[in-house]
Structures are given as C-alpha cells and as structure tokens.
C-alpha positions as CSV (number, residue, x, y, z in Angstrom):
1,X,274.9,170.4,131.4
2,X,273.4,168.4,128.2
3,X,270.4,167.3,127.8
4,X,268.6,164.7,125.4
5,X,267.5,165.3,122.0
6,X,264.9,163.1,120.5
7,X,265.9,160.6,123.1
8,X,269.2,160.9,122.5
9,X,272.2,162.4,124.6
10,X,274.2,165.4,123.3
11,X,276.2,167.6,125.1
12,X,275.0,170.7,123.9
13,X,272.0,172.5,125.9
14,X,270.1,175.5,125.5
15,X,270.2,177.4,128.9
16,X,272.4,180.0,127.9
17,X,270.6,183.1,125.6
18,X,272.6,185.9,124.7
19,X,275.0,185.5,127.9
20,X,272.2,185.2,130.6
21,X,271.0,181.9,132.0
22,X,267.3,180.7,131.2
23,X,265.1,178.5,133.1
24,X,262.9,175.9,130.9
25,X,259.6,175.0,132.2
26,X,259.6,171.1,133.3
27,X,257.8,168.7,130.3
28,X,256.0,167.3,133.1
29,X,254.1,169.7,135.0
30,X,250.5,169.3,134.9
31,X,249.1,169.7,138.3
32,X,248.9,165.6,139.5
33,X,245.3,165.1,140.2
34,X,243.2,163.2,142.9
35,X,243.3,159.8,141.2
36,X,247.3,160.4,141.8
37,X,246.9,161.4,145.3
38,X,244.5,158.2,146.0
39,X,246.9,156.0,144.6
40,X,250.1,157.1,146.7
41,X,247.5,156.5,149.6
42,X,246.6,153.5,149.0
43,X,249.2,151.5,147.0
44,X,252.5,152.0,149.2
45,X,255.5,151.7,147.3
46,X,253.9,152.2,143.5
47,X,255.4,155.9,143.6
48,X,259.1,156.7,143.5
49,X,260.7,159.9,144.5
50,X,264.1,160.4,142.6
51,X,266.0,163.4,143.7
52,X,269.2,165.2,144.5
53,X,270.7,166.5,147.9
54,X,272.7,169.2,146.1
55,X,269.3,170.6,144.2
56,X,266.7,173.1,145.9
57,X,264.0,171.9,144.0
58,X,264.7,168.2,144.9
59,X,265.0,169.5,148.2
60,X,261.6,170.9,148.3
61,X,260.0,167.4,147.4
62,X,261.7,165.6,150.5
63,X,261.0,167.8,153.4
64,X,256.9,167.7,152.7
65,X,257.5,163.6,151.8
66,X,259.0,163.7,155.7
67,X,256.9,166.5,156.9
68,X,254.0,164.6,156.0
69,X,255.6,161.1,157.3
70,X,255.4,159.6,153.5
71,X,259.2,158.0,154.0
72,X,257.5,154.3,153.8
73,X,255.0,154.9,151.6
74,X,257.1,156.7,148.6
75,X,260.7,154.9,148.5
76,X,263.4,157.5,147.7
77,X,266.5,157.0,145.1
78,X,269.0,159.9,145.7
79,X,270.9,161.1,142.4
80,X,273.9,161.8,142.5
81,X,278.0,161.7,142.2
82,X,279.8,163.1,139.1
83,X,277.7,164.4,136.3
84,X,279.2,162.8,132.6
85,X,275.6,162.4,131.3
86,X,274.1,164.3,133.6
87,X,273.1,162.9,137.4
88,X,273.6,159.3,137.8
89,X,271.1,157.7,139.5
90,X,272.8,155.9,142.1
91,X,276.2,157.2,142.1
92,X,277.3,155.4,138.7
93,X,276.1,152.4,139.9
94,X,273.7,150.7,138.1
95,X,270.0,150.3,139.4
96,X,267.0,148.8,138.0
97,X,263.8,150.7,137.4
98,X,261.3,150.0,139.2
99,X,258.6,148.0,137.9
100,X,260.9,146.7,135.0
101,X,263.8,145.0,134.4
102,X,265.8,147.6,133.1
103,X,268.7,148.3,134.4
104,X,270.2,152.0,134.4
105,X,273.1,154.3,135.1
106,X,272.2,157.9,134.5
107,X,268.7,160.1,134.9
108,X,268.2,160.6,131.3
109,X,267.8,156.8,130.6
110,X,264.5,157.3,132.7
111,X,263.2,160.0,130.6
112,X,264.2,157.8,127.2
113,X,262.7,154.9,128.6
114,X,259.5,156.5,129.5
115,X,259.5,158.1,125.9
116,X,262.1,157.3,123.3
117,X,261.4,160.3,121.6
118,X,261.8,162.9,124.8
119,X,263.6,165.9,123.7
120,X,264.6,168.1,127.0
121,X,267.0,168.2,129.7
122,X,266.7,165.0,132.4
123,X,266.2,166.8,135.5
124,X,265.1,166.3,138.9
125,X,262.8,165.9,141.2
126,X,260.7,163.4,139.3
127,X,258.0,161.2,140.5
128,X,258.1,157.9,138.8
129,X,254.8,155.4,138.1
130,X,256.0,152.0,138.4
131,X,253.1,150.5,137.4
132,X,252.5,152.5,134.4
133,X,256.6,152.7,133.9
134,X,255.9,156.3,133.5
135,X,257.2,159.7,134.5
136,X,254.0,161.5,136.5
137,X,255.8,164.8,137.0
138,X,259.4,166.5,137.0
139,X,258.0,169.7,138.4
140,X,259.0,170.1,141.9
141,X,255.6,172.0,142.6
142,X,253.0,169.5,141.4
143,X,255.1,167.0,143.3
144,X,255.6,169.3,146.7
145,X,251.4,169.6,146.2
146,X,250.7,165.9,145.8
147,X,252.6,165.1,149.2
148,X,251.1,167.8,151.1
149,X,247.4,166.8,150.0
150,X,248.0,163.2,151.0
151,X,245.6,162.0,154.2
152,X,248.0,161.9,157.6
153,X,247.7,157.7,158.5
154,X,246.5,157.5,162.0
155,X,248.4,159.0,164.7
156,X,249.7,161.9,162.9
157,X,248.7,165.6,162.9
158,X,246.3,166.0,159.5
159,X,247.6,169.2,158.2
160,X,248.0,171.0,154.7
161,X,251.1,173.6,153.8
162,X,248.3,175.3,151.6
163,X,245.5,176.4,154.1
164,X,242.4,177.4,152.0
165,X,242.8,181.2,153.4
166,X,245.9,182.0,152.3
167,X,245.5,180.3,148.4
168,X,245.8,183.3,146.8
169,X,248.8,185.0,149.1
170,X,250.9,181.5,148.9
171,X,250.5,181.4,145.4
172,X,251.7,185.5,144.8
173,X,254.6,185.1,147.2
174,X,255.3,181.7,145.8
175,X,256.1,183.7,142.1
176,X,257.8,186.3,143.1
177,X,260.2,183.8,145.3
178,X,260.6,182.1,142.5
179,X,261.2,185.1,139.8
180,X,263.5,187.3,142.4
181,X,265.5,185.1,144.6
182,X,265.6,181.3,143.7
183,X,266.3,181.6,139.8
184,X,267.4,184.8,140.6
185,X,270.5,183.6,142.3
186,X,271.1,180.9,139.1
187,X,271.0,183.8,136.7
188,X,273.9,185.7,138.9
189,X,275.9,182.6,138.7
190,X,275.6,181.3,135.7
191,X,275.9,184.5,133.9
192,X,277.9,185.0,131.1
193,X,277.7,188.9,131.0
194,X,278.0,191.4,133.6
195,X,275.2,193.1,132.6
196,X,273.0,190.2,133.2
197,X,275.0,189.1,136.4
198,X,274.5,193.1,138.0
199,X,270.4,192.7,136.7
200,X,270.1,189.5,138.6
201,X,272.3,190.0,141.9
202,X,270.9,193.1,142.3
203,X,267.2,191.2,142.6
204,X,269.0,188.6,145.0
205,X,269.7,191.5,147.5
206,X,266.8,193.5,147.3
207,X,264.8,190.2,147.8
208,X,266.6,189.3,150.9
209,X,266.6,192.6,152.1
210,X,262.6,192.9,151.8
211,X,262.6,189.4,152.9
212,X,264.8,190.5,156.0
213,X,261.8,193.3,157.3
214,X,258.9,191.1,156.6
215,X,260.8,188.4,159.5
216,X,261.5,191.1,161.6
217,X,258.0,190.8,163.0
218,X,256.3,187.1,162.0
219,X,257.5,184.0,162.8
220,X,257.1,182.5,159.4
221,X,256.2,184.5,156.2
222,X,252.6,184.4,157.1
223,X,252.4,184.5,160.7
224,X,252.3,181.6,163.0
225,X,251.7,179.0,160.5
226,X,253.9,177.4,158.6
227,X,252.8,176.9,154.4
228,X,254.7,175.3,151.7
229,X,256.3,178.8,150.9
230,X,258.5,178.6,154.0
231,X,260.0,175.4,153.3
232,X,260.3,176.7,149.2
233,X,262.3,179.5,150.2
234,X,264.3,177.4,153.3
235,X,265.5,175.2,150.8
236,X,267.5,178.2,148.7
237,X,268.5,180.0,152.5
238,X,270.4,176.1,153.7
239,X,272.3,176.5,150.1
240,X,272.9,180.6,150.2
241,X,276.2,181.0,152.4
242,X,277.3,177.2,151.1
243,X,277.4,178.3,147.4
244,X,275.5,181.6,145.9
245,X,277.8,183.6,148.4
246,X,281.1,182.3,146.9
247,X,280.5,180.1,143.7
248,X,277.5,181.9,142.3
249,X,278.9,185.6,143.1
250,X,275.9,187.0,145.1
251,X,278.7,188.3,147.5
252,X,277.3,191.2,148.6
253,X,275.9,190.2,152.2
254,X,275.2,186.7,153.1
255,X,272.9,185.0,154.8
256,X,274.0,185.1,158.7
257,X,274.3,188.8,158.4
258,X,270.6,189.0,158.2
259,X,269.3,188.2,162.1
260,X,265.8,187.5,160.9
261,X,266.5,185.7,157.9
262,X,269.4,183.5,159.7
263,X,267.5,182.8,162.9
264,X,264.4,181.7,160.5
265,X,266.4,179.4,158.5
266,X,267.5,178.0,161.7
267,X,263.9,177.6,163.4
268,X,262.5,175.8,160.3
269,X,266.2,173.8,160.7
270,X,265.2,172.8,163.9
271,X,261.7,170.9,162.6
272,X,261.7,166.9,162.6
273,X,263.7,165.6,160.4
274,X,265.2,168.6,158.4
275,X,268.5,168.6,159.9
276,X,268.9,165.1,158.0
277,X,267.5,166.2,154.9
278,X,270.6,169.2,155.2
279,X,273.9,167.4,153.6
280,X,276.2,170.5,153.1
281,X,278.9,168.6,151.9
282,X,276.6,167.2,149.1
283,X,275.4,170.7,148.4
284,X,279.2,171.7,148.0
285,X,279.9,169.0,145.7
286,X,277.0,169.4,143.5
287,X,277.6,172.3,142.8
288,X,281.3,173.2,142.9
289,X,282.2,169.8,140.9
290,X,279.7,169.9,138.5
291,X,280.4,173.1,137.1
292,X,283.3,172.8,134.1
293,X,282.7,176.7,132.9
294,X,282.9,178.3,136.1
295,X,285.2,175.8,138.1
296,X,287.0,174.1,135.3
297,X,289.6,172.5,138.2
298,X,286.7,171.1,140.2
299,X,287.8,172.8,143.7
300,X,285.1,172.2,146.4
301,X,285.4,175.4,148.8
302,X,285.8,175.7,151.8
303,X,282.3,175.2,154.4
304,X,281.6,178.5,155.6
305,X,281.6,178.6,159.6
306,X,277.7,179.0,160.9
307,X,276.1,177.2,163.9
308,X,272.9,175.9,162.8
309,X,272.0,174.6,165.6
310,X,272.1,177.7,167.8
311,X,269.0,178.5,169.3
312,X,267.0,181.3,167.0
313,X,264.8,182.4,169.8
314,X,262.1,182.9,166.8
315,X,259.4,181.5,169.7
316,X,259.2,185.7,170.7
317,X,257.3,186.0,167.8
318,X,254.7,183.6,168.4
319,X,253.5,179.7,168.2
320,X,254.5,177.4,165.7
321,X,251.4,176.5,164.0
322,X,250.2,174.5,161.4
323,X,246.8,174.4,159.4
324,X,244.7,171.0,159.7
325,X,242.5,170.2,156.3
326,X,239.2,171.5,158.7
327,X,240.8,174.9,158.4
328,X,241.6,175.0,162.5
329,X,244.9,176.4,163.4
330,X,247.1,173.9,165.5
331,X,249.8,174.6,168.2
332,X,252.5,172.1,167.7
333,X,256.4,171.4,169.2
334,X,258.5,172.1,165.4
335,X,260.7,169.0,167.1
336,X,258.2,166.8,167.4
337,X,255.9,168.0,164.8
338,X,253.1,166.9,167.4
C-alpha cells in the first residue's frame, strides 16, 4: 500500500503485525468544531470533499454530503484508477489544488503539501481547507458529523442522523460496527495467518448473524428512524457480496442469504440519491486491482447476480422516519427524502 515517511514516499507500510492486519487511527481526527460547520455554511465552495467510490469510509462521507443536499456547496474530487503511489487523485491526471497553484497527481502530494514533514499513510476521505491550504480531517467520522450538523438551506427537511436521544446507543453500536464487522472483514482478508483470518471471519458472521435478528423486527437499527449508523453499516453491506464474499474470504454466507439484512440494504438503496453513489464496478476494481499480495494477476471477478432494485417490502415494519434538530420525529417518502 505505501505510505509517506517524513513527507516522503516509500513503499514500505506498517499494516501488517505478526501476520494480521492493523488499522491506524487517521492523523487528522479531532472532532471539526462549529467554526468549521459555519464556514461550510456560509462560504460555498471553500471545502473540498476528496474521496473514493471503491472505499467504505469514503462512501460514508458522500451519502450524508447528498442526504443533506451539500452537492453545491462542498465540490467533490473522486480518487481513483490504478494505485502506483497510492490513489491518484483524478485518475493519473493531473489536477490543481484548490486554492493554489499546485498542480498534483497522487493523494499523498496533498498530505506533503499540507505538511512536508507528514509521516502516515495518504488516505481518504479527507476534507480539504482551501483557504487555509490545509487538511481539516481524514477521519471519515468527524467528516460524516460535520455534514450531518450542517443547517438544511430553505426548502429542505432540517434533520440530524444523530438525534439527541439515541447519543449514547448510536455511539455503542457505532464501535462495535466498527470493531466486529467493518475492520473485521479487512482483517479476514488481509490476513496473513489462518489463525488471525479464523479470529476475524468468525466475528464477520456472528455480527451479521446478530445483525440479521435485530432487522427481523425494526425497520432500521433503531426503529423507524434512520441515524448515521444505518448508512455506516450500508456502506460495508453494498461492498459484502461484491468483494468480502470472494476476495476477502468471508465465504461462509453472504449477504442475500440474510432476508432482513438484504431487504435492508435494499430499502436504504432505494433513498434519493444512493443508487448513484453505488458504482459496483468501481468497488470491483478498487479492490481486486489494487491488491498485488492477494491478486498478484489483477483479475476483477465476476459481479455477483443480486436485484437491488427489487422491492424489500421493509414498509411492514413501520414509517421511514427521520429526526429534525427540534427533536420531533418526521414521516418522510425514502425517494423523495421529503
């Protein structure tokens, strides 16, 4: 994968301990405070939201950017194509930062120029100041946060992913998502001994599996409103059957032979605007290409069959809801978002 070293590129990287894979914490993670929030408010354009279609924690930073209708106000650059220095910014095409006149062809020219001294791996999503010419945050959570506490402009439904009454539940669930199922499946696939691939596939399944009876009887994971942990843990269900099935080795069951996990996926799928933010292809890509150890001939497989678009007839279980910032509940059309 690389990474930089004292702004430097090197090959080498440091995600690998004794044969099992280990997630770093992002150099960028303080929580992005209201001064932050005011600004993407009320200087459209300052912010820049660089991201990849293949990566679940990009993925998670532009659903809330169009959940909360933010496409105008925070420009998007996609990353992405074949990884030499890690992602390219535009393909391997060259693109100019904004707010400078610097010109650049891969992510980790980003995190040099906004400190020549940066020793880490150049990952996304990041958030990028171009006024400051600064990197705000590269932790997908502090970013997801900021969209979601931005005001709704005028004609728009004024709600939060994080109602005030379920803080405390979100942020549990939110962890143990995190710590069971979404690294989970990296450390099955990236594993370099079976021990530590039969440690972490085995918390893959048992997560889905509890997952699975806690969807038998809610619409969403807490109820009839939708919170940022729905769309945190959609964002690793659209990539399960594509590549953790196959390519990362969590083979066991996938993700259309759980009903209440597959007709979930698909409800949330069905939301404005997430079917466009779904590029399976990319996913494929992203991941199949872009792996030398465990794919050293670069062959993409093959799209599993799976109708996303069927209906999930998750409307049994109750409204779609979501929370506005005055702590109401509102009834609204997932399609329309209104």
């Amino acid at each position: 994968m690389g990474m930089l070293i004292a702004g430097r590129w090197s090959d080498q990287d440091r995600f690998i301990e004794a044969g099992a894979f280990v997630r770093h914490a992002s150099c960028y993670r303080e929580s992005l405070g209201a001064a932050t929030i005011a600004a993407i408010e009320e200087q459209p354009g300052r912010f820049h939201l660089i991201a990849s279609l293949s990566c679940p924690w990009s993925h998670r930073t532009t659903i809330v950017r169009a959940l909360k209708g933010l496409e105008a106000s925070i420009p998007l650059q996609i990353a992405g194509g074949e990884r030499v220095q890690g992602y390219p910014v535009a393909g391997g095409k060259p693109w100019r930062v904004p707010g400078t006149e610097r010109g650049i062809v891969h992510l980790h020219e980003l995190y040099a120029l906004a400190d020549p001294d940066y020793t880490g791996r150049a990952t996304v999503p990041l958030l990028w100041d171009s006024e400051t010419r600064r990197i705000v945050s590269n932790e997908s959570a502090a970013i997801l946060r900021a969209l979601d506490a931005v005001r709704e402009r005028e004609g728009n439904v004024d709600f939060t992913l994080r109602p005030e009454t379920l803080l405390v539940e979100i942020d549990r669930l939110n962890a143990w998502l995190q710590q069971e199922l979404s690294d989970a499946v990296y450390r099955a696939g990236l594993a370099q001994r079976q021990e530590a691939y039969d440690e972490a596939v085995t918390r893959v399944f048992a997560a889905l599996d509890a997952l699975e009876r806690r969807l038998a009887t809610r619409r969403y994971l807490f109820g009839s409103v939708v919170t940022e942990t729905d769309w945190r843990l959609f964002a690793t269900l659209v990539r399960f059957d594509a590549v953790y099935h196959t390519h990362f080795r969590c083979s066991r069951r996938r993700l259309i032979d759980y009903p209440s996990l597959w007709s979930y996926a698909r409800d949330l799928y069905a939301w404005r605007g997430m079917a466009a933010l779904v590029d399976f292809a990319a996913i494929r890509e992203g991941y199949y290409r872009n792996d030398g150890v465990h794919n050293p001939f670069r062959i993409v497989g093959a799209a599993p069959e799976a109708d996303w678009l069927a209906p999930h007839g998750r409307e049994t279980l109750g409204p779609a809801q979501v929370a506005l910032r005055n702590r109401a509940l509102q009834e609204i059309v997932p399609e329309r978002l209104a």
